[in-house]
N, CA, C and O atoms as CSV, one atom per row, in Angstrom:
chain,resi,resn,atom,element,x,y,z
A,1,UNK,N,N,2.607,11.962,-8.568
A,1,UNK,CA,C,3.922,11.443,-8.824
A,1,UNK,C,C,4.229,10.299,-7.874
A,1,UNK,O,O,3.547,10.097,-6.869
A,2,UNK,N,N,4.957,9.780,-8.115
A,2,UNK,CA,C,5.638,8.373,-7.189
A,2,UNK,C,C,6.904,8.606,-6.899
A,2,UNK,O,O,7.830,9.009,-7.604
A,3,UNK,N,N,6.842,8.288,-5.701
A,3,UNK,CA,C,8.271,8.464,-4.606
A,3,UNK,C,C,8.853,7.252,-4.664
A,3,UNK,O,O,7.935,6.601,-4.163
A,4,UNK,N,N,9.864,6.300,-4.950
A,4,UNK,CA,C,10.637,5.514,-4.568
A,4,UNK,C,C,11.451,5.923,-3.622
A,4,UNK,O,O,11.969,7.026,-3.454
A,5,UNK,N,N,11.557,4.534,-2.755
A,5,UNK,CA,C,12.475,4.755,-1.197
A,5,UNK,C,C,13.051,3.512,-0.848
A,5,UNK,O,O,12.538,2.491,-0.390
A,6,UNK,N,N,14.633,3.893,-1.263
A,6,UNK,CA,C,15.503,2.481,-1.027
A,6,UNK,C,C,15.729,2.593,0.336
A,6,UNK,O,O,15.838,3.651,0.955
A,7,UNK,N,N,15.802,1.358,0.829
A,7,UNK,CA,C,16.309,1.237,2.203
A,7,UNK,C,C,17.831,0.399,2.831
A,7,UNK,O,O,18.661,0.514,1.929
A,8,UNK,N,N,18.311,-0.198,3.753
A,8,UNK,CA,C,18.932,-1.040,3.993
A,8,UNK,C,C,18.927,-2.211,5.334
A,8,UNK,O,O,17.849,-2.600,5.785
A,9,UNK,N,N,19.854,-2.559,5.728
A,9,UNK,CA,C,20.065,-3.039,6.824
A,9,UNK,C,C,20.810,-2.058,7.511
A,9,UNK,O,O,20.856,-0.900,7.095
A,10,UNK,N,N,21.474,-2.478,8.666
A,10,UNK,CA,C,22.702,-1.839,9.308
A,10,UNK,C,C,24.057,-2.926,9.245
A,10,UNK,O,O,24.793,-2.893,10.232
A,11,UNK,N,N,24.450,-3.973,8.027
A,11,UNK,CA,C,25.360,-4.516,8.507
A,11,UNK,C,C,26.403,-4.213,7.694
A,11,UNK,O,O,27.306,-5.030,7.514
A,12,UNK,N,N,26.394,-2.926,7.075
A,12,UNK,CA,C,27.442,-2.467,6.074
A,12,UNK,C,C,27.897,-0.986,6.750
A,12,UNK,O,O,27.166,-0.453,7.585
A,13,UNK,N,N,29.116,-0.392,6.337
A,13,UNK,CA,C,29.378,0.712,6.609
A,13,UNK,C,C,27.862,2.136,6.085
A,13,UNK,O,O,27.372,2.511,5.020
A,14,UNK,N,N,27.733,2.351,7.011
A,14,UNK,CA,C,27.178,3.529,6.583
A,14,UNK,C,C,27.055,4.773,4.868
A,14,UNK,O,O,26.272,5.405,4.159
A,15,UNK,N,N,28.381,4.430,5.050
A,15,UNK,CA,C,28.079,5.292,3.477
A,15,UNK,C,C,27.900,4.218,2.042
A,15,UNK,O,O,27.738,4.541,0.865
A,16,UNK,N,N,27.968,3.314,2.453
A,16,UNK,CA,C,28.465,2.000,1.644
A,16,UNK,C,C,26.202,2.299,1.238
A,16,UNK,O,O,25.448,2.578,0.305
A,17,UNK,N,N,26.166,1.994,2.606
A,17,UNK,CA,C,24.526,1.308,2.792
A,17,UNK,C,C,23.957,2.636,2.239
A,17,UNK,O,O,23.037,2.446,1.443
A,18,UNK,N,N,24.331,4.182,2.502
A,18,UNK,CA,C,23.002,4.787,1.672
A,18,UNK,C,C,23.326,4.932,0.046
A,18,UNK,O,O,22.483,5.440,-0.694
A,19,UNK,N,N,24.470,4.503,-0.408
A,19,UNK,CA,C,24.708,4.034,-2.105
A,19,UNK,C,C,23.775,2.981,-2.551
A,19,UNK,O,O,23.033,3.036,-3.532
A,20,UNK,N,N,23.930,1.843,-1.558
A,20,UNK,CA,C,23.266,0.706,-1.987
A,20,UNK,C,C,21.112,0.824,-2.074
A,20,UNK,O,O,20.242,0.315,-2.781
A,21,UNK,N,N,21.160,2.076,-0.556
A,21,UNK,CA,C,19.871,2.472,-0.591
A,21,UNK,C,C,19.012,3.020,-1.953
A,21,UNK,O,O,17.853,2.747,-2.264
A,22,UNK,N,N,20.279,4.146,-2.860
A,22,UNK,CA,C,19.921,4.432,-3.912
A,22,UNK,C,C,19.805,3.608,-4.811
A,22,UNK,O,O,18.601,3.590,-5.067
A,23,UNK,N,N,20.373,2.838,-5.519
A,23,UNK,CA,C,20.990,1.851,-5.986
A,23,UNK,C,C,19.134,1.183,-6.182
A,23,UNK,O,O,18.242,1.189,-7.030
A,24,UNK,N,N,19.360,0.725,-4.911
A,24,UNK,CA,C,17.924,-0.223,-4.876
A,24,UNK,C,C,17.065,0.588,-4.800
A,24,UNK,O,O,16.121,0.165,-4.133
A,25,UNK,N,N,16.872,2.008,-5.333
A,25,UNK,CA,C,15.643,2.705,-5.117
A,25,UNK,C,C,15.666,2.590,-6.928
A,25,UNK,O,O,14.659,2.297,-7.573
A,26,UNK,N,N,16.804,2.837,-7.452
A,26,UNK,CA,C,16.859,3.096,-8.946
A,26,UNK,C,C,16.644,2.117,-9.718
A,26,UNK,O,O,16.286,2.244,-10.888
A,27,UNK,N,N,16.911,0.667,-8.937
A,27,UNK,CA,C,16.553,-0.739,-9.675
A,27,UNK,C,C,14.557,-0.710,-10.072
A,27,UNK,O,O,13.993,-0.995,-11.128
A,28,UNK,N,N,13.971,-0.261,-8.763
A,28,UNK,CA,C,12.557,0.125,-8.968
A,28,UNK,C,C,11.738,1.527,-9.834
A,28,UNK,O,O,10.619,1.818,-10.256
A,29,UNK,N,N,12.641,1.912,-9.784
A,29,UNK,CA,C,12.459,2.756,-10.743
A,29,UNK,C,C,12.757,2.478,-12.310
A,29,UNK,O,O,11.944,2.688,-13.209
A,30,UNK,N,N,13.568,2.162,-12.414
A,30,UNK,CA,C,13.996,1.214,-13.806
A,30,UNK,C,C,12.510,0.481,-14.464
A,30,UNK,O,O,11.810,0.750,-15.441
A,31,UNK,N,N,12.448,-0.587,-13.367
A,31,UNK,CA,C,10.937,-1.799,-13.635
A,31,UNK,C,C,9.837,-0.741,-13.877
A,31,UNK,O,O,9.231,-0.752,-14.949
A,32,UNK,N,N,9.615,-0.020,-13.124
A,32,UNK,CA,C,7.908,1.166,-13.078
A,32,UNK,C,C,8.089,1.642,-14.610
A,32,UNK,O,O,7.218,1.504,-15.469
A,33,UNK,N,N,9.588,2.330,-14.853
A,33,UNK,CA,C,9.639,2.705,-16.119
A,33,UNK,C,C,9.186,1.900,-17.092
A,33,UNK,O,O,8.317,2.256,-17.889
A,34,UNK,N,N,9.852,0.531,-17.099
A,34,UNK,CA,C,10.010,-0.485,-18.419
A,34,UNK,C,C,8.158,-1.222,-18.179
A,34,UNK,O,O,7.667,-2.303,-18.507
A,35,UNK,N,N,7.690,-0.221,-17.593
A,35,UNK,CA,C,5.982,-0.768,-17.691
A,35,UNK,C,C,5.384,0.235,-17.865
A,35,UNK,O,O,4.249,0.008,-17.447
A,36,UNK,N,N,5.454,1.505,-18.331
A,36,UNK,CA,C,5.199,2.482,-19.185
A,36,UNK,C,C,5.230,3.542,-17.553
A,36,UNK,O,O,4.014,3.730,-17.588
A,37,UNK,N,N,5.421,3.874,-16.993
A,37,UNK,CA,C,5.383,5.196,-16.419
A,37,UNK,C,C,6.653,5.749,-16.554
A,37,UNK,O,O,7.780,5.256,-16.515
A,38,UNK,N,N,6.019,7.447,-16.806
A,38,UNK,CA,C,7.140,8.079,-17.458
A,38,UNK,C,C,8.115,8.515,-16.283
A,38,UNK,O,O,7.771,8.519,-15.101
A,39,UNK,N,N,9.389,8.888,-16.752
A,39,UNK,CA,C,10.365,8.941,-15.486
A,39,UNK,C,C,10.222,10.510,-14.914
A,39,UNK,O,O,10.685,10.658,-13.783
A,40,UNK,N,N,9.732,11.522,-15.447
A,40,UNK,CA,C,9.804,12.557,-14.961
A,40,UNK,C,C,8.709,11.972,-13.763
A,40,UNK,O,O,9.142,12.018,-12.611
A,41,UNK,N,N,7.789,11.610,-13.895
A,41,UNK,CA,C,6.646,11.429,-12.534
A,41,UNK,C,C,7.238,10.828,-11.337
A,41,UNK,O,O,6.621,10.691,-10.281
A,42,UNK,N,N,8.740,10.387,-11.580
A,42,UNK,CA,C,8.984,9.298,-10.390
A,42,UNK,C,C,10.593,9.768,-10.180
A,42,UNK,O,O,11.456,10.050,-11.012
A,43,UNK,N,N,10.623,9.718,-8.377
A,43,UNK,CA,C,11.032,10.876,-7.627
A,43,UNK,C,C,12.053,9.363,-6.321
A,43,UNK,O,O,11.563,8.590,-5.498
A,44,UNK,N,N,13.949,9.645,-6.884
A,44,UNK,CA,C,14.185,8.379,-5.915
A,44,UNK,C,C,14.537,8.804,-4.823
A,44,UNK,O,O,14.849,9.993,-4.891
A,45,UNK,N,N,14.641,8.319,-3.713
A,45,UNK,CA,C,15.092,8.896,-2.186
A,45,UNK,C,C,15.874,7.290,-1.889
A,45,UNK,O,O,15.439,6.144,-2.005
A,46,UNK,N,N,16.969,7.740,-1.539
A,46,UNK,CA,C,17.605,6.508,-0.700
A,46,UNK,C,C,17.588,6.923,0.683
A,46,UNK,O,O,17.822,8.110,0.909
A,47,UNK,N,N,17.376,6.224,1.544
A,47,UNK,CA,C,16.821,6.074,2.906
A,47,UNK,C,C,18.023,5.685,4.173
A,47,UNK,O,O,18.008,5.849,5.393
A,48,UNK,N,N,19.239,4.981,3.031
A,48,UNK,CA,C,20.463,3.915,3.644
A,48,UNK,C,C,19.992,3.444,5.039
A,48,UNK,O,O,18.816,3.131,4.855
A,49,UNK,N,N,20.265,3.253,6.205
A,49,UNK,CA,C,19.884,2.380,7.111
A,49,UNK,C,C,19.377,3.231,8.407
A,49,UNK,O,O,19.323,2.771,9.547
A,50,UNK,N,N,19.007,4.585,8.014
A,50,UNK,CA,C,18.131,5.146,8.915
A,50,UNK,C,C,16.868,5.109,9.368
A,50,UNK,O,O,16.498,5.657,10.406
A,51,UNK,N,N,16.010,4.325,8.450
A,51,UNK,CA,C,14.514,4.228,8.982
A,51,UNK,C,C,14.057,2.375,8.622
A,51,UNK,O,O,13.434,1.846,7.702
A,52,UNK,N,N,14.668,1.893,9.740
A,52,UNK,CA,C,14.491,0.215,9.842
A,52,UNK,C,C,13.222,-0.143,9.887
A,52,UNK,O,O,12.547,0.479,10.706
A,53,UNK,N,N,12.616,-1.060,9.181
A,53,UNK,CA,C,11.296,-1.830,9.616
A,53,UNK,C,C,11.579,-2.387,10.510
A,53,UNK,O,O,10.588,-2.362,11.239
A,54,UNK,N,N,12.817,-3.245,11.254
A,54,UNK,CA,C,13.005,-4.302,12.199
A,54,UNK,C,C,13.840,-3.401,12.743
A,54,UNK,O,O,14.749,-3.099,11.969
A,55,UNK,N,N,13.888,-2.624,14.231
A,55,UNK,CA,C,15.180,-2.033,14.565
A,55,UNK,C,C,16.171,-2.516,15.086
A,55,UNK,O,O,15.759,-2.894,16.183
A,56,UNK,N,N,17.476,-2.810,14.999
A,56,UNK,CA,C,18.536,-3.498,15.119
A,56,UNK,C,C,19.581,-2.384,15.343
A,56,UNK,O,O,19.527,-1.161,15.207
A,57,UNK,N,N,20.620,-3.298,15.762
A,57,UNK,CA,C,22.140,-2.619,16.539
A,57,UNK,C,C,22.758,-2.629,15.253
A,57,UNK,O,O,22.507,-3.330,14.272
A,58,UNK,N,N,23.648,-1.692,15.429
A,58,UNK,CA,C,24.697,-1.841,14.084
A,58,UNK,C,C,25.958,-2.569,13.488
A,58,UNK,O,O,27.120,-2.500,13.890
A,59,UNK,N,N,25.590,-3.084,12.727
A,59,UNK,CA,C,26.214,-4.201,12.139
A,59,UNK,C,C,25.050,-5.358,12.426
A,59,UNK,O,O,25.623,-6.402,12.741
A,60,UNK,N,N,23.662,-5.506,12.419
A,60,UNK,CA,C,23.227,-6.619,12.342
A,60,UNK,C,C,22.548,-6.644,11.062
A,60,UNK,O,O,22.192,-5.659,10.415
A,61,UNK,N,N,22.380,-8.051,10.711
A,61,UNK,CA,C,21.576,-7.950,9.177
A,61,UNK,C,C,20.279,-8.457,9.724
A,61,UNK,O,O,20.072,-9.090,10.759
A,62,UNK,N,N,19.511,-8.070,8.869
A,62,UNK,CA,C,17.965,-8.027,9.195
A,62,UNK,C,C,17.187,-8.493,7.122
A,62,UNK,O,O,17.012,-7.482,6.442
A,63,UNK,N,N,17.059,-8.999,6.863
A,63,UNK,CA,C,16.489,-9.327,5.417
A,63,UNK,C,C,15.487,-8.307,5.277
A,63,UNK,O,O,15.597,-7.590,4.283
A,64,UNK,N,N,14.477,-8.080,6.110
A,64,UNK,CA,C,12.991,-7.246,6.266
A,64,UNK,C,C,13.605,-5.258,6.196
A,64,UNK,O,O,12.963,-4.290,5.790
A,65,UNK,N,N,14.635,-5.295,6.608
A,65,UNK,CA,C,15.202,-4.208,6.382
A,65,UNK,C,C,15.751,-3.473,4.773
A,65,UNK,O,O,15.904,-2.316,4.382
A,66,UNK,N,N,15.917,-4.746,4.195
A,66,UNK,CA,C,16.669,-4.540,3.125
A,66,UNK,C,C,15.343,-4.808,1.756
A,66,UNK,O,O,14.852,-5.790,1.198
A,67,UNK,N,N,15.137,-2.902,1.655
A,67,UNK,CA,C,13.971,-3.160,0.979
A,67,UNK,C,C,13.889,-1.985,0.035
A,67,UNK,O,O,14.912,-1.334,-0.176
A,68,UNK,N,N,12.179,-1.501,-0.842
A,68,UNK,CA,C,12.062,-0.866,-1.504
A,68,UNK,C,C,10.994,-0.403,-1.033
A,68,UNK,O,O,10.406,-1.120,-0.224
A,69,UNK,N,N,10.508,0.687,-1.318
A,69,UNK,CA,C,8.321,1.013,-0.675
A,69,UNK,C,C,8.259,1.825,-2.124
A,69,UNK,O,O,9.237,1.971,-2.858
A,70,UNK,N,N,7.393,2.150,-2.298
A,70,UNK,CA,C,6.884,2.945,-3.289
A,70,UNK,C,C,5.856,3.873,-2.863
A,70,UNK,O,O,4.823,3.281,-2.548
A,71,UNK,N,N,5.784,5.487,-2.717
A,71,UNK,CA,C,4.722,6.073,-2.419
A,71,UNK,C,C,4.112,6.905,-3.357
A,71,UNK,O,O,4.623,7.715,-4.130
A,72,UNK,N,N,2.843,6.567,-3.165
A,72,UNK,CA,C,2.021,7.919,-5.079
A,72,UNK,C,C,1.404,8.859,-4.323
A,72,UNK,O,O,0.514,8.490,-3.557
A,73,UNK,N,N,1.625,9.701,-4.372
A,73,UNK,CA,C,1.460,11.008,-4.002
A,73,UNK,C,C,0.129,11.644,-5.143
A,73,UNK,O,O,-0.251,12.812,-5.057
């Protein structure tokens, strides 16, 4: 199965950012779908701004933060 994992920055409120985490986990999930994998195999996790690629103070924006990963299990 495949894990989608939205992520964020830290320059939004906290609950704001793990909506948006989902959000952008479900946009990738959408695309995987509309290229034939079926949706039961694929599993979304929003991440919101707890696990940074770039670690930053809060309230900074970071672009590299604000992302998607995909894991196949």
């Amino acid at each position: 199965y495949i894990i989608v994992g939205g992520h964020t920055d830290r320059s939004g409120r906290e609950e704001y950012n793990q909506v948006l985490s989902v959000d952008r986990a479900m946009a990738v999930k959408a695309q995987l779908m509309s290229v034939g994998v079926p949706e039961k195999k694929i599993k979304v996790v929003g991440f919101g701004e707890r696990l940074n690629m770039v670690p930053t103070n809060d309230g900074v924006k970071n672009d590299k933060n604000r992302r998607a990963e995909i894991f196949v299990k």
